[in-house]
mmCIF file of the N, C-alpha and C atoms, coordinates in Angstrom:
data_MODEL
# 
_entry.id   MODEL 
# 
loop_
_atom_site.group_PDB 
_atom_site.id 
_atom_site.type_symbol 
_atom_site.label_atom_id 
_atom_site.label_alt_id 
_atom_site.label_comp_id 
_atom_site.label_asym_id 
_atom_site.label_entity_id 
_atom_site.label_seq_id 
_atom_site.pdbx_PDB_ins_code 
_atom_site.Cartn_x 
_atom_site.Cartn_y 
_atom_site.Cartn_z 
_atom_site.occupancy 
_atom_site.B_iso_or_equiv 
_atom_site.pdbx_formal_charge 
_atom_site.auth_seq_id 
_atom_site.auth_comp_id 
_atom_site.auth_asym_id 
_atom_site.auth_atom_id 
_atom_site.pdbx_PDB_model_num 
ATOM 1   N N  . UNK A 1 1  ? 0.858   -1.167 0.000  1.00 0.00 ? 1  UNK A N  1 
ATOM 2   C CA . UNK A 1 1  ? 0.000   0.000  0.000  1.00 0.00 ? 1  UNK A CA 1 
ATOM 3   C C  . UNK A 1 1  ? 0.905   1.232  0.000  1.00 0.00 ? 1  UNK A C  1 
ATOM 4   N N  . UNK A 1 2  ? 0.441   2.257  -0.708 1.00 0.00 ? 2  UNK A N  1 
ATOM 5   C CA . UNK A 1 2  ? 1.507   3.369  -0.854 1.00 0.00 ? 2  UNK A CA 1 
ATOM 6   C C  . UNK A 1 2  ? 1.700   3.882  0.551  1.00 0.00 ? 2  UNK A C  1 
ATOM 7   N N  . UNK A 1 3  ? 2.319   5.236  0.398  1.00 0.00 ? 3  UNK A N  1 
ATOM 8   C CA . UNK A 1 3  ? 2.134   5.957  2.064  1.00 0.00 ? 3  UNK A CA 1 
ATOM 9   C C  . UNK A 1 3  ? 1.128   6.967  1.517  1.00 0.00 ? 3  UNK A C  1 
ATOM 10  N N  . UNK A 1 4  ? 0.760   7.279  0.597  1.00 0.00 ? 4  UNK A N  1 
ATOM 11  C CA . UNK A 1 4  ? -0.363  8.344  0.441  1.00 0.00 ? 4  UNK A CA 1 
ATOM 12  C C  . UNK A 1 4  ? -1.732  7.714  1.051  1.00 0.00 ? 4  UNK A C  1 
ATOM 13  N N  . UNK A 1 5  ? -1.910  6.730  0.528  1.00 0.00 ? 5  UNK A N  1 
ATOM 14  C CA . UNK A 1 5  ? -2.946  5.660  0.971  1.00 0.00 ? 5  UNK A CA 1 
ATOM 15  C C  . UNK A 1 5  ? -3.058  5.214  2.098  1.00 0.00 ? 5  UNK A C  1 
ATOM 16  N N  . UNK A 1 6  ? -1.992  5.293  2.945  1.00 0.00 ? 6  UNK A N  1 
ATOM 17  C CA . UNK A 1 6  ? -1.776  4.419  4.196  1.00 0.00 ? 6  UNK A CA 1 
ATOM 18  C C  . UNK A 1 6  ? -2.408  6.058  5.390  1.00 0.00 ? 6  UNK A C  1 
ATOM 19  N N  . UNK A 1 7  ? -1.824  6.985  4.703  1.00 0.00 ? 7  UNK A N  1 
ATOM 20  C CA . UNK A 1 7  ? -1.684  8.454  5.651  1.00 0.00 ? 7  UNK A CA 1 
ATOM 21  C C  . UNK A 1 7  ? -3.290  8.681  5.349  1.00 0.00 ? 7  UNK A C  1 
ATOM 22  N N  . UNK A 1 8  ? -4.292  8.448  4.250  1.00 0.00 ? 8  UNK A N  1 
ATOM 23  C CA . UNK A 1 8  ? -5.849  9.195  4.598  1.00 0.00 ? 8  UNK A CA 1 
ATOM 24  C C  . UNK A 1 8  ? -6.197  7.820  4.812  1.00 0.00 ? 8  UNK A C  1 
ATOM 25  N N  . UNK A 1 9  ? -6.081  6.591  4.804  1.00 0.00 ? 9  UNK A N  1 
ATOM 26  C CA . UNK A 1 9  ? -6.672  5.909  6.117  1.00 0.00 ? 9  UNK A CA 1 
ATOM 27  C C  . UNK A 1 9  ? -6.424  6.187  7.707  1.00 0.00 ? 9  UNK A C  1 
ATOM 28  N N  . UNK A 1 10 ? -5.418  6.690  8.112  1.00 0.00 ? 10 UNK A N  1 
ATOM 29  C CA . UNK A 1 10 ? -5.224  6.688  9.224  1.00 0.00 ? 10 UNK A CA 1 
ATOM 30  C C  . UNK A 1 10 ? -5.949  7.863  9.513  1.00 0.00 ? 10 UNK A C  1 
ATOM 31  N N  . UNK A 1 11 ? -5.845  8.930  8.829  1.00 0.00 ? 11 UNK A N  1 
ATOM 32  C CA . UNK A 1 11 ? -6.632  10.077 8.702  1.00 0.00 ? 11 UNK A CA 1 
ATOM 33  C C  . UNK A 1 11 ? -8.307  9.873  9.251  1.00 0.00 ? 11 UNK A C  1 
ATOM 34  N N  . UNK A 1 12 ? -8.544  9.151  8.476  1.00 0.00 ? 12 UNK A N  1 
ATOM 35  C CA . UNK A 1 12 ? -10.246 8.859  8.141  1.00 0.00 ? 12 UNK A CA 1 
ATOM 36  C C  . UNK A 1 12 ? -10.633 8.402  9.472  1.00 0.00 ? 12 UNK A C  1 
ATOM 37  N N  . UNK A 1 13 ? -9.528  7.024  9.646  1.00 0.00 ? 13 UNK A N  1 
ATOM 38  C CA . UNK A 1 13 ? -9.748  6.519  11.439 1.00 0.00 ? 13 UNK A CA 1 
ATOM 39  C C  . UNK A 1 13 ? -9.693  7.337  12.526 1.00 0.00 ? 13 UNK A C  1 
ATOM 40  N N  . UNK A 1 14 ? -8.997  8.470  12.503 1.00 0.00 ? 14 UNK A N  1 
ATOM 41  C CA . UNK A 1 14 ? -8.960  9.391  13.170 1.00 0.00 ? 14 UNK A CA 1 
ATOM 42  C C  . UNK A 1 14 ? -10.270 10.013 13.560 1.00 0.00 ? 14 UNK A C  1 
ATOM 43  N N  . UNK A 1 15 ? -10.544 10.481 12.471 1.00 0.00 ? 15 UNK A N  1 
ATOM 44  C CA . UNK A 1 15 ? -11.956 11.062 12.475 1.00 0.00 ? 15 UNK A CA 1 
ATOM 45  C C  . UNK A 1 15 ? -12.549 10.675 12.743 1.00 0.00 ? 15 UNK A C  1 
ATOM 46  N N  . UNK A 1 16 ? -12.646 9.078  12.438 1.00 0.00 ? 16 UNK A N  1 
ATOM 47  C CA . UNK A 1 16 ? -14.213 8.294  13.082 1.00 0.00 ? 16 UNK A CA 1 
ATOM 48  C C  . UNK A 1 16 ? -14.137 8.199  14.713 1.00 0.00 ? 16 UNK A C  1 
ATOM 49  N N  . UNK A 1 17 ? -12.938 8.001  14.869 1.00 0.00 ? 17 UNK A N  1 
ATOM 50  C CA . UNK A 1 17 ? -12.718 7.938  16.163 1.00 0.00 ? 17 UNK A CA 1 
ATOM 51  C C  . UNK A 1 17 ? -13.380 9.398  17.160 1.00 0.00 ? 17 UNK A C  1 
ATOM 52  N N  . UNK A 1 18 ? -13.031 10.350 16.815 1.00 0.00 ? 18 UNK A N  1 
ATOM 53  C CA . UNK A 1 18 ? -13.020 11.719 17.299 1.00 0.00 ? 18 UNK A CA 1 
ATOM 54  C C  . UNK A 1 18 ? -14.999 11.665 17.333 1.00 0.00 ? 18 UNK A C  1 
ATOM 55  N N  . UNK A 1 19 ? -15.855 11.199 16.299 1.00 0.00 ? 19 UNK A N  1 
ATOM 56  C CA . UNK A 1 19 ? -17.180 11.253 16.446 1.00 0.00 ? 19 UNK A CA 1 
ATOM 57  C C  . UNK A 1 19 ? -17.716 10.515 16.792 1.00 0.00 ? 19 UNK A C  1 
ATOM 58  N N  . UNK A 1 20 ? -16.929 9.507  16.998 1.00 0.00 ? 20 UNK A N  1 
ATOM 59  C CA . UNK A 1 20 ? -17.438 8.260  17.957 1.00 0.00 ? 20 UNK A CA 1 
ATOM 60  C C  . UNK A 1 20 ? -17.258 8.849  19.726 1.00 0.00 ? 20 UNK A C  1 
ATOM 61  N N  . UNK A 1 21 ? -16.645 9.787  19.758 1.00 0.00 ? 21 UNK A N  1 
ATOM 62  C CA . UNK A 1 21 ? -16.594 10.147 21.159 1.00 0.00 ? 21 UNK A CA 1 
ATOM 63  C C  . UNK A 1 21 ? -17.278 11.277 21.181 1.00 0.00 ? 21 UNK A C  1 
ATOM 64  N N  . UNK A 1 22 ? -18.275 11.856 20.598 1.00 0.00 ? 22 UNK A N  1 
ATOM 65  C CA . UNK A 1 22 ? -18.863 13.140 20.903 1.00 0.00 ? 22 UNK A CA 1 
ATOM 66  C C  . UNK A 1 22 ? -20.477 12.685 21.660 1.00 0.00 ? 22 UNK A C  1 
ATOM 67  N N  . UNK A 1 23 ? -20.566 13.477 22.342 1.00 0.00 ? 23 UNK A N  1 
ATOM 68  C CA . UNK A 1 23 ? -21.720 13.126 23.344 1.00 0.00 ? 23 UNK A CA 1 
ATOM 69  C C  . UNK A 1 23 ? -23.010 12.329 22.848 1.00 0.00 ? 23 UNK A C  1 
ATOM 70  N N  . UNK A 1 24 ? -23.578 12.108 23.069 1.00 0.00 ? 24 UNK A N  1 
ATOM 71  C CA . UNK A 1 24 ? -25.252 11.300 22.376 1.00 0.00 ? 24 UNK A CA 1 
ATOM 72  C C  . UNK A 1 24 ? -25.819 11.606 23.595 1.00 0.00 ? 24 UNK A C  1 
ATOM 73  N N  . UNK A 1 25 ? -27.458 12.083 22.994 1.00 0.00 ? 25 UNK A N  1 
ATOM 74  C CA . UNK A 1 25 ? -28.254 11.182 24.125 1.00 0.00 ? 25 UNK A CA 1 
ATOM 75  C C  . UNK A 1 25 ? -29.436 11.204 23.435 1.00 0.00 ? 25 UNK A C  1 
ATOM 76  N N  . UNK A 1 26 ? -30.489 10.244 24.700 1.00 0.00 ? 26 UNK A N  1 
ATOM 77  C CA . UNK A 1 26 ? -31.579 9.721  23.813 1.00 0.00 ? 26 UNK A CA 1 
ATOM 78  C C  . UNK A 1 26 ? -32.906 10.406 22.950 1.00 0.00 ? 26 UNK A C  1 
ATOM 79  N N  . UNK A 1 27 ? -32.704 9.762  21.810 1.00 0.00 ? 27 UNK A N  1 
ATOM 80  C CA . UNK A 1 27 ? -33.874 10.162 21.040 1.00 0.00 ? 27 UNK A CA 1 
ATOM 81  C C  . UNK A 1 27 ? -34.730 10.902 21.544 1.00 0.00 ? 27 UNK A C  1 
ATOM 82  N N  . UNK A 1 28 ? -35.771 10.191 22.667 1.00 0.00 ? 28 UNK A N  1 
ATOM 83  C CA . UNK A 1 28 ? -36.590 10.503 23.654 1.00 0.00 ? 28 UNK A CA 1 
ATOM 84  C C  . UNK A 1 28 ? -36.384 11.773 24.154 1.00 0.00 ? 28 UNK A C  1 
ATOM 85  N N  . UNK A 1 29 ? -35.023 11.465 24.475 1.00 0.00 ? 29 UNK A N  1 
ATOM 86  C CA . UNK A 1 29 ? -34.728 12.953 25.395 1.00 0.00 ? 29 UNK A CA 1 
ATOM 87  C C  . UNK A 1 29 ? -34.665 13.957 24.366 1.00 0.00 ? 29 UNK A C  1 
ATOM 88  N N  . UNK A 1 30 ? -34.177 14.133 23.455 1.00 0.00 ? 30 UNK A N  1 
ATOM 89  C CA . UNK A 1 30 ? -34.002 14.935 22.290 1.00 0.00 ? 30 UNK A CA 1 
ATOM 90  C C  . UNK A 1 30 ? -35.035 15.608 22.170 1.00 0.00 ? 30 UNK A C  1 
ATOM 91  N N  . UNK A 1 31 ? -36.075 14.788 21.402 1.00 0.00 ? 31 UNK A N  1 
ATOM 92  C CA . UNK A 1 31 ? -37.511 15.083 21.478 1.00 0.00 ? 31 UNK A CA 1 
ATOM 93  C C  . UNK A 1 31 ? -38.573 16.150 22.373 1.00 0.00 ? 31 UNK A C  1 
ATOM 94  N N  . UNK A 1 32 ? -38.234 15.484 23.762 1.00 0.00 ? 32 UNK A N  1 
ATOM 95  C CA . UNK A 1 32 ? -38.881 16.565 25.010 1.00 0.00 ? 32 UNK A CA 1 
ATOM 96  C C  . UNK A 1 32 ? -37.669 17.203 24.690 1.00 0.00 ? 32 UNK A C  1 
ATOM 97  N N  . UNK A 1 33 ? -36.985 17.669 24.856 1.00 0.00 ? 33 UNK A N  1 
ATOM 98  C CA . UNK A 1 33 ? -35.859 18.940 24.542 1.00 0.00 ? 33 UNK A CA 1 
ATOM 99  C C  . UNK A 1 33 ? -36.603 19.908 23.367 1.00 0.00 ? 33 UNK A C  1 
ATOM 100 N N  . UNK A 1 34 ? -36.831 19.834 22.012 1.00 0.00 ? 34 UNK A N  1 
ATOM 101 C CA . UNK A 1 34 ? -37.405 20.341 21.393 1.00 0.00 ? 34 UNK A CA 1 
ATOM 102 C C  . UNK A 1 34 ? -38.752 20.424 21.121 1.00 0.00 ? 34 UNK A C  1 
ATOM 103 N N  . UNK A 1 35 ? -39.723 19.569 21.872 1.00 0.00 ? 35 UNK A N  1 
ATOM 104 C CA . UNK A 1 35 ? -40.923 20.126 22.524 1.00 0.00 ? 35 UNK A CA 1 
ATOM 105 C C  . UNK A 1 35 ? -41.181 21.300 23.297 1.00 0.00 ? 35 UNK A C  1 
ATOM 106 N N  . UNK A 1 36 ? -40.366 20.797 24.413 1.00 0.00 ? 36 UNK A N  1 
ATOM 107 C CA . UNK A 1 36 ? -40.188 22.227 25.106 1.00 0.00 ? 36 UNK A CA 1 
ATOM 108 C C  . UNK A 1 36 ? -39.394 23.655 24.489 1.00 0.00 ? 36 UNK A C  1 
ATOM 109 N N  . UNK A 1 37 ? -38.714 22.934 23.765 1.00 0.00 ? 37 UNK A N  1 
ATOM 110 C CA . UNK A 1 37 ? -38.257 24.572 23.399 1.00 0.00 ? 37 UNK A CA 1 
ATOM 111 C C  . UNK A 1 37 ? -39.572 25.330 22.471 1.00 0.00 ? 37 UNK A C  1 
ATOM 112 N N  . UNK A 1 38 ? -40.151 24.380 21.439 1.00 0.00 ? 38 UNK A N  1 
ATOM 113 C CA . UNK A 1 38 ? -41.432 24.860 20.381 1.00 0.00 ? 38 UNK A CA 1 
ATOM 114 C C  . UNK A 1 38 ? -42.608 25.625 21.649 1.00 0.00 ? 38 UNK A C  1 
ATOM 115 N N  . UNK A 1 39 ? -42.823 25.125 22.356 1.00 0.00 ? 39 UNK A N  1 
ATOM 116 C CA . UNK A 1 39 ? -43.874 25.432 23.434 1.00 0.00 ? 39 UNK A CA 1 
ATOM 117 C C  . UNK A 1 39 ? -43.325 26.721 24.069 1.00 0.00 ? 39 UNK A C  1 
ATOM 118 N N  . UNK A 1 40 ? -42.121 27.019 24.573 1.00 0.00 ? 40 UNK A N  1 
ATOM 119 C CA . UNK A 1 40 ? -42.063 28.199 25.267 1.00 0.00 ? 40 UNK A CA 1 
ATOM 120 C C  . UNK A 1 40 ? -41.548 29.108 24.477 1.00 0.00 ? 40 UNK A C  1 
ATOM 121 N N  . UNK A 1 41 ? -41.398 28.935 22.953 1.00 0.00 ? 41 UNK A N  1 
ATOM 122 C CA . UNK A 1 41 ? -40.555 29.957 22.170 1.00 0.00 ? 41 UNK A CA 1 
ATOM 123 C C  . UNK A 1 41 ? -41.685 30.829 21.220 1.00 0.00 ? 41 UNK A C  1 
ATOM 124 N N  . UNK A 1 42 ? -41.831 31.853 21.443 1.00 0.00 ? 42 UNK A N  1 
ATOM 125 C CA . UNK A 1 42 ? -43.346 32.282 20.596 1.00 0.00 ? 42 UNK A CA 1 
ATOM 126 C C  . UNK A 1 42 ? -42.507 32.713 19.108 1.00 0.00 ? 42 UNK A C  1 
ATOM 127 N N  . UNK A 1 43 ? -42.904 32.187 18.714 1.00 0.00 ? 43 UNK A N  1 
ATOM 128 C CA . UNK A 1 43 ? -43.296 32.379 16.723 1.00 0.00 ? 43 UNK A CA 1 
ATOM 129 C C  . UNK A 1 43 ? -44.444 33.265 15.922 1.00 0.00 ? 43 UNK A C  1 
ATOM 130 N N  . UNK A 1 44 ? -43.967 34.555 15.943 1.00 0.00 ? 44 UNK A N  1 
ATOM 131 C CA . UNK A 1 44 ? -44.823 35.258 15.268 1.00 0.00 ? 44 UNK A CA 1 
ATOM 132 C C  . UNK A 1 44 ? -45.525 35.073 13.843 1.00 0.00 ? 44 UNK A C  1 
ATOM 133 N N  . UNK A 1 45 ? -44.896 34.042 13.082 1.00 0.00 ? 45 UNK A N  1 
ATOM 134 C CA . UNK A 1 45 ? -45.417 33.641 12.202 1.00 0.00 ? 45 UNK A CA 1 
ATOM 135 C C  . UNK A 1 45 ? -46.235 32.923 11.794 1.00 0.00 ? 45 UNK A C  1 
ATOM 136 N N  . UNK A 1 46 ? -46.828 32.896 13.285 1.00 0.00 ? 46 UNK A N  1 
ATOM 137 C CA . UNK A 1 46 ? -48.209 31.614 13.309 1.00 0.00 ? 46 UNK A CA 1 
ATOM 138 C C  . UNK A 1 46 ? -49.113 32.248 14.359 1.00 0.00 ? 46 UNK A C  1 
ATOM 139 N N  . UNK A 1 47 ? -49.608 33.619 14.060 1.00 0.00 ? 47 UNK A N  1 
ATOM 140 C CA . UNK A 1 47 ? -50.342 34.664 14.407 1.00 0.00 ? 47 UNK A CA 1 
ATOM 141 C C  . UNK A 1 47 ? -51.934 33.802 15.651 1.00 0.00 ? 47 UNK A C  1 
ATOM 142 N N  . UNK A 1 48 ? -52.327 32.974 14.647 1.00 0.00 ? 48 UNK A N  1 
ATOM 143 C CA . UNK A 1 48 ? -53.059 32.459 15.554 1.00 0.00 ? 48 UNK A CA 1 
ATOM 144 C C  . UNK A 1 48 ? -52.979 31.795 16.541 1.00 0.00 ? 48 UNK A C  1 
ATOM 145 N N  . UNK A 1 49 ? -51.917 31.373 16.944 1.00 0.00 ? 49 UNK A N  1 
ATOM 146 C CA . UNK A 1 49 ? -51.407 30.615 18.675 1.00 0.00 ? 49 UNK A CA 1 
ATOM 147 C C  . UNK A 1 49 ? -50.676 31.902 19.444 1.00 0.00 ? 49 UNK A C  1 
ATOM 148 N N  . UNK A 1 50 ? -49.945 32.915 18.568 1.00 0.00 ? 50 UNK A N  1 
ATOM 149 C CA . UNK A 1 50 ? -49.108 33.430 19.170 1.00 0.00 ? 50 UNK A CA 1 
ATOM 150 C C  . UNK A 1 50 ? -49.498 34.588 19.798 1.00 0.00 ? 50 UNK A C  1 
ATOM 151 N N  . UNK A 1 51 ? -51.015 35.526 18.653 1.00 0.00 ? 51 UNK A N  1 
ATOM 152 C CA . UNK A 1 51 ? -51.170 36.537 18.911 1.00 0.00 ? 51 UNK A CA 1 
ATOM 153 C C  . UNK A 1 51 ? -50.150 37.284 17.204 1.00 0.00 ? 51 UNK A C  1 
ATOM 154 N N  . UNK A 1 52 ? -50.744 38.726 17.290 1.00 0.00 ? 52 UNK A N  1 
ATOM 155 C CA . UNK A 1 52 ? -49.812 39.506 16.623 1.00 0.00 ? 52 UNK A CA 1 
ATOM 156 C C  . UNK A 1 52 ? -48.697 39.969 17.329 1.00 0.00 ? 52 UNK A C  1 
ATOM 157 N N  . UNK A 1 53 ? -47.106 40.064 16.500 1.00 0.00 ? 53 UNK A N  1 
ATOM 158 C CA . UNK A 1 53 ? -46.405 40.188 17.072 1.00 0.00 ? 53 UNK A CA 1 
ATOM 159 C C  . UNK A 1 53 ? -45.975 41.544 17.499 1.00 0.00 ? 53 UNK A C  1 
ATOM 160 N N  . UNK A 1 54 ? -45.301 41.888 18.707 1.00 0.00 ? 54 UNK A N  1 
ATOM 161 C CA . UNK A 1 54 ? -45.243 43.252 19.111 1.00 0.00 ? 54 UNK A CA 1 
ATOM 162 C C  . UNK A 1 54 ? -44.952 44.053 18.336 1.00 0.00 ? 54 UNK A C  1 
ATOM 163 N N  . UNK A 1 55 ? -44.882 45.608 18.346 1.00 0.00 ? 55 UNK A N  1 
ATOM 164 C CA . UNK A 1 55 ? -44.477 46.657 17.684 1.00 0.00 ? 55 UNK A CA 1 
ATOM 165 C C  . UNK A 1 55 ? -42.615 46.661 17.432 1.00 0.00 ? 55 UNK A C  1 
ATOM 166 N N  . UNK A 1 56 ? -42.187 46.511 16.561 1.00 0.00 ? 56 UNK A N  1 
ATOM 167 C CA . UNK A 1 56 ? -41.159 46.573 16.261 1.00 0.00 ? 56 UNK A CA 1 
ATOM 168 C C  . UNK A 1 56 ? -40.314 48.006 16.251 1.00 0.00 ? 56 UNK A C  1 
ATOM 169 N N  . UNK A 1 57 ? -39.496 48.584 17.378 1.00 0.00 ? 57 UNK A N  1 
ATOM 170 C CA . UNK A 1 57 ? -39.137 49.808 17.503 1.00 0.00 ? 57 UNK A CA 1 
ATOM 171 C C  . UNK A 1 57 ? -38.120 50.230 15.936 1.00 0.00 ? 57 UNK A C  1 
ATOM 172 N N  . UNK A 1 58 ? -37.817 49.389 15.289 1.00 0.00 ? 58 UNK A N  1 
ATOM 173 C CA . UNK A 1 58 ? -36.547 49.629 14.316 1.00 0.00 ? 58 UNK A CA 1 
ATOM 174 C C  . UNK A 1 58 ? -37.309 49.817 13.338 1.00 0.00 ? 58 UNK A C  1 
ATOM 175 N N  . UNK A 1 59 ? -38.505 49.334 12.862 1.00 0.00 ? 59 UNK A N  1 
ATOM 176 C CA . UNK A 1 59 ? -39.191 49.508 11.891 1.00 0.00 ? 59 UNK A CA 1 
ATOM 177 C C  . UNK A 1 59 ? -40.285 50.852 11.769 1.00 0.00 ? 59 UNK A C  1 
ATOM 178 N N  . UNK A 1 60 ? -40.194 51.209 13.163 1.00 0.00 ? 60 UNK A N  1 
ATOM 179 C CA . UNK A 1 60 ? -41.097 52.281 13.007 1.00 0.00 ? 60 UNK A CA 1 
ATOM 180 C C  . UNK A 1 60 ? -40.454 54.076 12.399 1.00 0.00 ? 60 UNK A C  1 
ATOM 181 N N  . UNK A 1 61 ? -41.223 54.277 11.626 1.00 0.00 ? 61 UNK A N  1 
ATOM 182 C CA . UNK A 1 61 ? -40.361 55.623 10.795 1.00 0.00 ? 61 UNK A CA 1 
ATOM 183 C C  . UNK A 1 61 ? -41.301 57.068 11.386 1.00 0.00 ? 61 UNK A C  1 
ATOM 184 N N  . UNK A 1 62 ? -40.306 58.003 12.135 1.00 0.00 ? 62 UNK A N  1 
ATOM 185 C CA . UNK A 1 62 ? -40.434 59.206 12.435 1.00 0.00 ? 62 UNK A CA 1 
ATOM 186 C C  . UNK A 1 62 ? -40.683 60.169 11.292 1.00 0.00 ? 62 UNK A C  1 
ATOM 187 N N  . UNK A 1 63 ? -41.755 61.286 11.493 1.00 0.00 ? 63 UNK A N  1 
ATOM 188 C CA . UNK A 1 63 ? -41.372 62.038 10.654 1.00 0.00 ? 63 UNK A CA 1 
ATOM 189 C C  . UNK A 1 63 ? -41.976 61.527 9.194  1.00 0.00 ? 63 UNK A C  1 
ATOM 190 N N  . UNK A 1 64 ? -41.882 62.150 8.208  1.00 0.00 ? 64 UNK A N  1 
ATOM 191 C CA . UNK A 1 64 ? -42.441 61.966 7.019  1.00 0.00 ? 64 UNK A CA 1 
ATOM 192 C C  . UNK A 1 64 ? -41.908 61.036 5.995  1.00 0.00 ? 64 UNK A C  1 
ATOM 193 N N  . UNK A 1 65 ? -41.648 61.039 4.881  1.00 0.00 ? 65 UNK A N  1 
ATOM 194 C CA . UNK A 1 65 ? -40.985 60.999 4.219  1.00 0.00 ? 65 UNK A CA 1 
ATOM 195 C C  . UNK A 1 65 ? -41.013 58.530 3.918  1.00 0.00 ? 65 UNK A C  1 
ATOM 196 N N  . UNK A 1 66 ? -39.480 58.208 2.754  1.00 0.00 ? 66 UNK A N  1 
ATOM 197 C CA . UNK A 1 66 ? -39.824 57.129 2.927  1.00 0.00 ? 66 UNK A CA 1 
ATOM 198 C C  . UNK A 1 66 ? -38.957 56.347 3.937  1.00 0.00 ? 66 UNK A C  1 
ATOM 199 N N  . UNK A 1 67 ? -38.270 57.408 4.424  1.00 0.00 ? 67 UNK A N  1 
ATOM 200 C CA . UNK A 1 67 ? -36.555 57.137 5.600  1.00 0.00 ? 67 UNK A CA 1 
ATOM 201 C C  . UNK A 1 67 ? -36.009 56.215 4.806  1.00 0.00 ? 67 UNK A C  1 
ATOM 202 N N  . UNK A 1 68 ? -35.685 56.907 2.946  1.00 0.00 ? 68 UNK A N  1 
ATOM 203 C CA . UNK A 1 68 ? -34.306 56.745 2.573  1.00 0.00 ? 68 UNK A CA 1 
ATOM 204 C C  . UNK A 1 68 ? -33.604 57.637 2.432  1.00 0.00 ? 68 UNK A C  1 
ATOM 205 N N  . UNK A 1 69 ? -32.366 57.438 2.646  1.00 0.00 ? 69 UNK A N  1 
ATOM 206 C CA . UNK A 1 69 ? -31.204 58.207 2.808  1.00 0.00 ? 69 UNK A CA 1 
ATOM 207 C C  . UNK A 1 69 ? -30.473 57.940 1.517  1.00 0.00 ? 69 UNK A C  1 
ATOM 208 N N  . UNK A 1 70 ? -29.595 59.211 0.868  1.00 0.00 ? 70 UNK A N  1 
ATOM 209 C CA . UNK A 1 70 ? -28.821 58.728 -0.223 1.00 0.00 ? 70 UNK A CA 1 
ATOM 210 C C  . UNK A 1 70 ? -27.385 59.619 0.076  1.00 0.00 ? 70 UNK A C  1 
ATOM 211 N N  . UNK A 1 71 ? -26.606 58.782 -0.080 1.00 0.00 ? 71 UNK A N  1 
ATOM 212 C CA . UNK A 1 71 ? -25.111 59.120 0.620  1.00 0.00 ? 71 UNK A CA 1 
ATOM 213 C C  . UNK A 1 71 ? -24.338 59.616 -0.429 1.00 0.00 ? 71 UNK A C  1 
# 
């Protein structure tokens, strides 16, 4: 086997190795994890569970005009 060949296998093993050790946990748990986050996170884009969404201070324009500016 060459050494080019020999160096991105060892490479590759490396890697598998490195994601074989990154944390897991269960499905289940996953799941209630992103239940709960959908439930306490309000989404204005779904007006009817959420309500309309508040007044947006950045969007609101003082004064007349179309608040563009030309530099």
């Amino acid at each position: 086997m060459s050494e080019h060949k020999y160096r991105k296998i060892v490479e590759h093993n490396r890697r598998l190795k490195e994601q074989l050790e990154l944390p897991r946990i269960p499905v289940s748990q996953a799941c209630e994890s992103l239940t709960s986050y959908m439930q306490s996170t309000k989404d204005y884009l779904l007006p009817s569970i959420w309500g309309p969404p508040p007044q947006d201070p950045f969007a609101s324009q003082t004064g007349g005009g179309c608040g563009c500016s030309v530099m």
